[in-house]
C-alpha positions, 0 to 999 in steps of 0.5 A, spaced: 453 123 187 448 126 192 446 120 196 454 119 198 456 126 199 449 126 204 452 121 207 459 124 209 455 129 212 452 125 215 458 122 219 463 126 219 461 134 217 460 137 224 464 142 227 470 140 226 476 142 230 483 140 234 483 136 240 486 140 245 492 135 249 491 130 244 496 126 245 500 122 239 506 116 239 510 115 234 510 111 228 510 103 231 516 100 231 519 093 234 526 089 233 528 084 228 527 077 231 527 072 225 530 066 224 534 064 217 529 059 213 533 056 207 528 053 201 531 049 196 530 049 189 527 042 188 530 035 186 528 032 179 528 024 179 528 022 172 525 025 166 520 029 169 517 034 162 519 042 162 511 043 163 511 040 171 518 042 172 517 049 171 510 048 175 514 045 182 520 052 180 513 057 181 511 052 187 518 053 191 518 060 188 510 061 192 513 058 199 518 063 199 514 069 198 509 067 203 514 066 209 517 072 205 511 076 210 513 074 216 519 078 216 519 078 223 519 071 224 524 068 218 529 071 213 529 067 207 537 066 204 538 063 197 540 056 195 547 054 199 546 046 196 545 043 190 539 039 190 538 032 192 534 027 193 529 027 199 533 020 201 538 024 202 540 026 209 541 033 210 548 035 212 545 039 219 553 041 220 553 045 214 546 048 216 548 049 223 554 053 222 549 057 217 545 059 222 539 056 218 534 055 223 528 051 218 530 047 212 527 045 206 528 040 201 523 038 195 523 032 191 519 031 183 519 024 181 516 023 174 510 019 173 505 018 167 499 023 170 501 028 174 507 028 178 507 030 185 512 034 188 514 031 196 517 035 201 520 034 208 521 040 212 526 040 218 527 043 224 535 044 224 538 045 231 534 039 233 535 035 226 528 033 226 523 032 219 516 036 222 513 036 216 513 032 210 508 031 205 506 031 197 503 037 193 499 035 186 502 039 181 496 041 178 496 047 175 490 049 175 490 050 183 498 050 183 497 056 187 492 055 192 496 048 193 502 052 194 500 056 199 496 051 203 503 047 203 505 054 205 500 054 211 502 047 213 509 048 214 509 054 217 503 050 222 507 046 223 513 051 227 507 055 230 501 051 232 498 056 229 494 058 222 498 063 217 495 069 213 497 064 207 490 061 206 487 067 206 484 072 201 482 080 202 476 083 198 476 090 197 472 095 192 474 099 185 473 102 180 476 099 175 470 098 171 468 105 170 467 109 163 470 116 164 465 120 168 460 114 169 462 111 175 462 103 177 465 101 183 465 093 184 466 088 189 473 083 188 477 076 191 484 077 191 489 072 194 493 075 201 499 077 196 494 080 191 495 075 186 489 072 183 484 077 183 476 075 181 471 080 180 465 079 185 459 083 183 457 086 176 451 090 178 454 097 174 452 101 180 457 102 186 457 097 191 460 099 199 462 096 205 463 089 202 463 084 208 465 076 208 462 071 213 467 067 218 465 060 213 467 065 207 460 062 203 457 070 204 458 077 201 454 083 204 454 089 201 450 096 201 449 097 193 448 105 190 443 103 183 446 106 177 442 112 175 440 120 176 434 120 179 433 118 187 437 112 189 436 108 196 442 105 200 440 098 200 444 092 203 445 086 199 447 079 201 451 074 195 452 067 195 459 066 193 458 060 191 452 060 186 453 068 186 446 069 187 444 074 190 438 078 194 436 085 197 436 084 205 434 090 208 431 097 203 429 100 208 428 108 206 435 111 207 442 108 208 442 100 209 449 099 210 456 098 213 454 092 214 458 086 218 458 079 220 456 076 226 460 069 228 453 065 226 453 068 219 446 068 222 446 075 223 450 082 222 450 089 225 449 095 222 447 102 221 440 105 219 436 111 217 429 109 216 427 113 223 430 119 220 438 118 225 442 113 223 443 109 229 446 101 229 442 095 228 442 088 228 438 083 224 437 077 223 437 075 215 433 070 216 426 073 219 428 080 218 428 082 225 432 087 227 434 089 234 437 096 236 443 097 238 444 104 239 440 110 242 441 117 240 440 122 237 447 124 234 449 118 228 451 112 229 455 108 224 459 103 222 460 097 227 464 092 228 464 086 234 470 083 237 469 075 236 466 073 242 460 078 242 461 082 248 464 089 246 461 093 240 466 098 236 463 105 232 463 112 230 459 117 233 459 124 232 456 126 239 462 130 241 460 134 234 464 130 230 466 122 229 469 119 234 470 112 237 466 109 241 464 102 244 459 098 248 457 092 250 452 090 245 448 086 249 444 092 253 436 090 251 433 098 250 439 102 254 446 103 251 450 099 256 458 101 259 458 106 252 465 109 253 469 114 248 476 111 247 479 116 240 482 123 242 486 124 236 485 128 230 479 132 227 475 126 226 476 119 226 473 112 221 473 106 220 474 102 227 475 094 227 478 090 233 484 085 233 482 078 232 482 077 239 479 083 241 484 087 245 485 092 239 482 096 235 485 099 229 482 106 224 484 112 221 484 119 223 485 125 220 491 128 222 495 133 218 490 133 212 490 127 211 487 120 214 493 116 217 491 109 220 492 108 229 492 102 233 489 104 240 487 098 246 479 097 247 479 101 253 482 107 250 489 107 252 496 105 248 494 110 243 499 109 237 500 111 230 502 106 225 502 110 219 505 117 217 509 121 211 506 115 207 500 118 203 493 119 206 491 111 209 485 108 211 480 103 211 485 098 216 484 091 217 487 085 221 489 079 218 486 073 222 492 071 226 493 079 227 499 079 225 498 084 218 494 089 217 491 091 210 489 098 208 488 102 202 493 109 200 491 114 197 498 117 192 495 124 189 498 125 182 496 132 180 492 137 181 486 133 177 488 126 179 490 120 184 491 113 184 488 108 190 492 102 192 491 096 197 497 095 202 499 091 207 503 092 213 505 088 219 502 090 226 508 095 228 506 099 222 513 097 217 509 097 211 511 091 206 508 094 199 502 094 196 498 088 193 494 091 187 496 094 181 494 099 175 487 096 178 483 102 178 482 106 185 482 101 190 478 101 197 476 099 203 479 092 203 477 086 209 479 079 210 476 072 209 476 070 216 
């Protein structure tokens, strides 16, 4: 299509070439701190129906998935015990010679409606219960419920929120029909499970966002169609799945991404004639300029607390990573270059906390994804050898890293997934499956 092959000239079709004394580290790596977590099949008290006992099975089988992620932090080991009732005392001696650091117990009594299943959570080298609960086994929302008590066992450890509770949303084009392409916005859980189509314009939808409540998508949007078509920028009520044009300004309207308010979002237009970067007000209209230059400027991202901006440029001739401060009124404010690497680079996004920036470079022909501090130093490469990697993502603990990866099938064909990998680069596996060509993935706040 032409729109889009006028926009990659756009960012990245300059005079492309090599980085002199760029430096490159090696594939992160970190050492293994885990502590043995033992989940515990669950107990049945009385005649508890095939129908709900299957159901607390695939809970127990959820909770050990999820700490599963965190490898780092937990190794799960099988059943040591037969299970038995929640009024029964754990034999911590038994545990503790095990090395088992947490231990679950979990317990389904049988009841006329829907049975709970109760469970007590316990710190074994203090031999205190840290958490217990029940959960609705419900099958409707069996497993939603299951990662929430998932994100509560392992807040109960941490002080701290896990990615269980989180969902990824991501672009296919699964709905395409041999040379008419589609690309659609989806939902899917941050195992990939439970996938939910999110738009169904029949054009190609880009740069999706979420808002930081999760109640709004934004996404630029390309019509179906032969003739001329404008890059217009639409925001979608997740809720009612209504949705508007915000911005149809001639040109591109896109790469859009929510500020904390939900009131506001950066990103890139071209209705002057350059792509510069923008903030506008969804309410009103009303736009602020953020960058001022006659090179392009595209694809902004902002740390959490407003005062550092991350983009690409093509000022040195080819896309680079910059940052500013944000706040500059007509000027660019502390504008600083931080990315050396490669022919050129995309996709720049902070860590949750601001002291990182993660994207993707071309490098050895082929996109491999870096992780770089906010002020240019630390430079380290997280992916190599394992296909062509962009569109990075960090998880809101900033724990994880979601991705997509592209695996070349043959001379006409190739196949794009979404991954996720952990901060260091160790790739845990992909999360989409035989879903058509799956790109630019980012998570719910």
């Amino acid at each position: 299509m032409k729109i889009i092959s006028s926009l990659i000239l756009v960012l990245f079709c300059h005079q492309l070439f090599a980085q002199a004394g760029t430096t490159v580290i090696a594939v992160g790596e970190a050492e293994l701190e885990s502590e043995k977590i033992l989940i515990e099949e669950p107990f049945f008290d009385g005649a508890v129906s095939p129908h709900f006992k299957a159901g607390a099975q695939e809970v127990i089988s959820i909770l050990r998935n999820d700490f599963s992620f965190y490898k780092k932090k937990f190794y799960s080991i099988s059943p040591i015990t037969l299970a038995s009732s929640l009024s029964t005392t754990p034999d911590f001696e038994v545990l503790n010679k095990k090395a088992i650091k947490y231990y679950l117990k979990s317990e389904v009594v049988a009841s006329s409606g829907t049975p709970n299943l109760y469970v007590a959570f316990y710190d074994v080298s203090s031999k205190h219960k840290i958490f217990e609960g029940p959960l609705a086994l419900t099958l409707s929302q069996m497993r939603e419920n299951a990662h929430i008590l998932a994100d509560s066992l392992y807040y109960s450890i941490f002080k701290k929120h896990s990615i269980f509770i989180h969902k990824v949303i991501f672009v296919s084009d699964r709905t395409s029909i041999a040379n008419n392409k589609k690309k659609e916005a989806y939902i899917m859980d941050f195992d990939g499970k439970g996938v939910r189509q999110l738009t169904k314009h029949g054009g190609t939808v880009i740069s999706p966002d979420i808002s930081y409540d999760s109640s709004h998508l934004i996404y630029s949007m390309i019509p179906e169609g032969k003739r001329a078509r404008n890059v217009d920028l639409y925001l979608m009520d997740l809720k009612s799945f209504e949705y508007k044009i915000v911005s149809s300004r001639k040109g591109i309207n896109s790469g859009a991404v929510f500020l904390p308010d939900g009131q506001h979002v950066l990103l890139t237009l071209s209705y002057t004639g350059n792509a510069e970067i923008y903030k506008l007000e969804l309410g009103s209209g009303k736009l602020t300029q953020i960058t001022h230059h006659f090179a392009a400027d595209v694809d902004p991202a902002l740390n959490k607390d407003g005062t550092l901006m991350t983009f690409l440029s093509d000022r040195p001739g080819k896309a680079n990573i910059y940052t500013l401060d944000p706040r500059g009124v007509g000027v660019e404010k502390d504008i600083k270059r931080i990315s050396f690497v490669g022919l050129f680079n995309a996709t720049p996004r902070f860590s949750p906390d601001g002291k990182e920036i993660v994207f993707s470079s071309w490098l050895d022909n082929r996109f491999d994804i870096f992780r770089i501090n906010s002020d240019g130093s630390g430079l380290s490469r997280l992916t190599k050898d394992f296909g062509s990697n962009e569109d990075p993502s960090y998880s809101p603990d900033g724990e994880f890293i979601v991705f997509s990866s592209q695996r070349i099938l043959s001379s006409k064909s190739a196949i794009q997934d979404i991954y996720i990998m952990d901060k260091d680069g160790e790739i845990l596996g992909p999360l989409t499956h035989n879903f058509g060509n799956c790109t630019t993935p980012r998570w719910t706040k």
